[in-house]
C-alpha positions, 0 to 999 in steps of 0.5 A, spaced: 500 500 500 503 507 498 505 510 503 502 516 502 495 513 503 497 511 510 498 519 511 490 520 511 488 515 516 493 515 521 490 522 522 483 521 521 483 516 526 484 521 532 478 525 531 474 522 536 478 520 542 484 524 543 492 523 543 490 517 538 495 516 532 496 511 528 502 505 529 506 509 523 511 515 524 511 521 520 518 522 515 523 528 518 521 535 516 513 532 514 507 535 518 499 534 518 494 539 521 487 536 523 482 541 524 475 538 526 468 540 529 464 534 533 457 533 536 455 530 541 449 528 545 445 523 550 439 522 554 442 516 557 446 514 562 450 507 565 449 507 572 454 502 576 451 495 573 452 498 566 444 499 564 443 505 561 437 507 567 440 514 568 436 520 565 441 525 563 441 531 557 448 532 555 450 536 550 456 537 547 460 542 542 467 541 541 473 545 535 479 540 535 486 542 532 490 535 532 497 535 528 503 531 528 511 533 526 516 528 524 522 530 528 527 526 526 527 517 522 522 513 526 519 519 530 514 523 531 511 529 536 503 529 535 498 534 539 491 534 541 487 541 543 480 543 543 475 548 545 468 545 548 462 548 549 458 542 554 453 542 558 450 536 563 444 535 567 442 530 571 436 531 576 436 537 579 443 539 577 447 542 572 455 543 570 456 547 563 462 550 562 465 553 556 472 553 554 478 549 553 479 541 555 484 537 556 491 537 552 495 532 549 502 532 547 505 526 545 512 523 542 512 516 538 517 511 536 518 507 530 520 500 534 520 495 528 518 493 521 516 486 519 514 485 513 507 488 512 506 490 519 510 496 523 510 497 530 510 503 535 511 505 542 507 512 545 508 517 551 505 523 552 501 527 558 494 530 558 494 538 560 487 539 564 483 545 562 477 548 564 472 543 561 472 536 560 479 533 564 475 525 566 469 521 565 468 521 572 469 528 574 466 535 574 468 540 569 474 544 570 477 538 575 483 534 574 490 534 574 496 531 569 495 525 567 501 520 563 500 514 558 504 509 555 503 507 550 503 500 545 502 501 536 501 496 532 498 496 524 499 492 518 497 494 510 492 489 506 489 487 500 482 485 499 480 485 491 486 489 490 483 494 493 488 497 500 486 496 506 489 496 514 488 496 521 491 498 526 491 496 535 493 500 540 493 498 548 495 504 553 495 505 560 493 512 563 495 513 569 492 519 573 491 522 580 491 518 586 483 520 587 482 517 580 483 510 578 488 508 572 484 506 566 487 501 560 484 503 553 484 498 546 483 501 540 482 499 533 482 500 526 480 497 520 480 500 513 479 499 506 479 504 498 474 502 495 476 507 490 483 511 490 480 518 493 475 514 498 477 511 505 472 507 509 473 506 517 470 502 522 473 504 530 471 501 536 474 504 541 474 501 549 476 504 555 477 499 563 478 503 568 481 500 575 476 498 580 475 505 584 476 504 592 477 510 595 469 513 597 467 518 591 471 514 585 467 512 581 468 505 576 468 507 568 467 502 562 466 504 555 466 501 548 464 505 543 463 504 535 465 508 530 463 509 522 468 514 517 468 516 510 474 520 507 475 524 502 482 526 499 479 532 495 486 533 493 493 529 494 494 534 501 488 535 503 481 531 506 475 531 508 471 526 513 465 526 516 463 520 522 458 518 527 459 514 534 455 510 537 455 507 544 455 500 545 456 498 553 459 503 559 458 504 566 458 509 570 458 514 564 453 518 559 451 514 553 452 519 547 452 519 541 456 524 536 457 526 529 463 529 526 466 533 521 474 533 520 479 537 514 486 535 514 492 538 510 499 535 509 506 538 508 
């Protein structure tokens, strides 16, 4: 598969959840910018035993800049910030906030090629902003967060038409207030002409047992459908919708989404 179209899904891969990229690394000197603007929503919420029985209105607009820059061969610094307009009410209460959310700065390295499939490792922190930070805290709450994390993707051919897919498990550590969570994502997708990726993304979260009162449990899976289009050999454009699966302890909202990227 040519490289340059692993250069459009690497990126469109993070619009949804944060400080994700793909297993390949950006060429020294290479940089792509993603811009995106996404709606989420929900009605529901998973309680403790995982039924989605609490009655919430979660509302949220977000306005996200990713990008990531080759720094030198087999690595790469990639970078998250968004701005956030949320709001949830649950019962009589009501947290709404408007302003930024938190940031990511990552570097990735390239550890080893085989044959079809390459394989990376990731570290990177989360900055907390002054709305979404965590699942399981109010808005504006939070502290520096860190993650490791582990890459691997593979190119493929189905009808002579190139494919891919793409795994990643991360560890997030947080506060001592907060539980560590485990993440696993991933990503297959497939050209069905030379312009046009198709994506499927299921994105997993498995929080630690909470043990200190106040702490809350979290699970999460969510899917996730893309279409992109190349308009041009450096830019794009994708539109996407996501749709909860399982959870506990967390809003079950759905969003959609549209994202433009340009390389350089």
């Amino acid at each position: 598969m040519p490289a340059k179209l692993f250069g459009i899904w690497l990126l469109w891969a993070v619009l949804c959840f944060p400080a994700v990229a793909g297993a390949w690394v950006k060429e020294p000197g290479a940089a792509e910018i993603i811009t995106s603007l996404a709606l989420n929503g929900g009605s529901r919420a998973y309680d403790d035993n995982g039924d989605p029985s609490k009655i919430v209105d979660f509302y949220k607009l977000e306005s996200a800049v990713y990008g990531e820059y080759g720094l030198m061969p087999n690595w790469s610094i990639v970078g998250r910030f968004a701005y956030q307009d949320v709001r949830l009410q649950q019962n009589n209460s009501i947290d709404a906030k408007t302003g930024f959310g938190a940031s990511q700065i990552a570097i990735k390295r390239k550890l080893a090629d085989y044959q079809a499939w390459v394989f990376s490792a990731q570290a990177g922190l989360s900055i907390p902003g002054s709305t979404e930070n965590g699942l399981d805290l109010r808005l504006g709450e939070g502290s520096v967060e860190w993650e490791v994390r582990a890459l691997a993707g593979r190119s493929f051919s189905v009808a002579k038409r190139p494919g891919f897919f793409d795994v990643q498990l991360s560890r997030q550590f947080r506060s001592a207030l907060t539980p560590d969570e485990w993440r696993f994502d991933l990503t297959a997708g497939i050209y069905p002409a030379k312009k046009l990726l198709l994506m499927g993304q299921v994105f997993t979260l498995r929080g630690d047992e909470a043990k200190l009162p106040g702490a809350r449990t979290l699970r999460s899976i969510k899917a996730q459908g893309s279409m992109v289009w190349q308009y041009r050999e450096t830019a794009g454009v994708q539109l996407y919708v996501s749709q909860p699966v399982s959870g506990r302890n967390v809003v079950a909202d759905s969003s959609i989404g549209i994202g433009w990227w340009r390389r350089f």
